[in-house]
N, C-alpha and C positions, 0 to 999 in steps of 0.2 A: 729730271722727272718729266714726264709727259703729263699733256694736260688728260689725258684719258684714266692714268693712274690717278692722277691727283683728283678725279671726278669721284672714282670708286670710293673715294678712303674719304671724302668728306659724306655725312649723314643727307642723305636723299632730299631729307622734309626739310631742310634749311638752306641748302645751296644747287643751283640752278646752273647746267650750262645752259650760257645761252647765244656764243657764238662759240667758233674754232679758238676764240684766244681768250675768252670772258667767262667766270663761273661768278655767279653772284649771289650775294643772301637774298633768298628771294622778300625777308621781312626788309630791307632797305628801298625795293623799288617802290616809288611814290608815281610814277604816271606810263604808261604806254604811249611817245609820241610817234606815230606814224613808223618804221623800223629800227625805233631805238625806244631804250629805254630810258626811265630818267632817275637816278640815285644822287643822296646828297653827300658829297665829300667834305667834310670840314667846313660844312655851310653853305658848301658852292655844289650848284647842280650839275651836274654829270653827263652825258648820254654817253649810251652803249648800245652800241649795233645789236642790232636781233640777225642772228642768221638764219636765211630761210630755211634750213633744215629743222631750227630752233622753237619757231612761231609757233606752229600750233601746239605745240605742248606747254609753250608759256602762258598762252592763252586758254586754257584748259585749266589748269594751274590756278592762274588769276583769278578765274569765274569760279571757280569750285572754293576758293579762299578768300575770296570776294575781296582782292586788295587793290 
């Protein structure tokens, strides 16, 4: 399965691409550091590259859901 499929068939309002290899809930991101994101796995913090194609609609995203 491609990640392009697998973007379609998850619900818009809850999962985010946010690079070529990464979709993420967007309810999990806890901070914007510089081109990554930061998520908590199993208590351990995460980053996830932002891809530049990505930015500005996560940012967009963020400010309108104010997370």
């Amino acid at each position: 399965q491609t990640m392009k499929s697998l973007e379609t068939k998850l619900p818009s309002n809850i999962f985010m691409r946010v690079h070529r290899s990464y979709i993420v809930n967007i309810g999990q991101i806890k901070a914007v550091v510089g081109n990554s994101i930061e998520i908590v796995e199993s208590g351990q913090p995460k980053h996830i590259p932002i891809g530049k194609n990505y930015k500005e609609d996560l940012i967009t995203i963020i400010e309108n859901n104010k997370l």
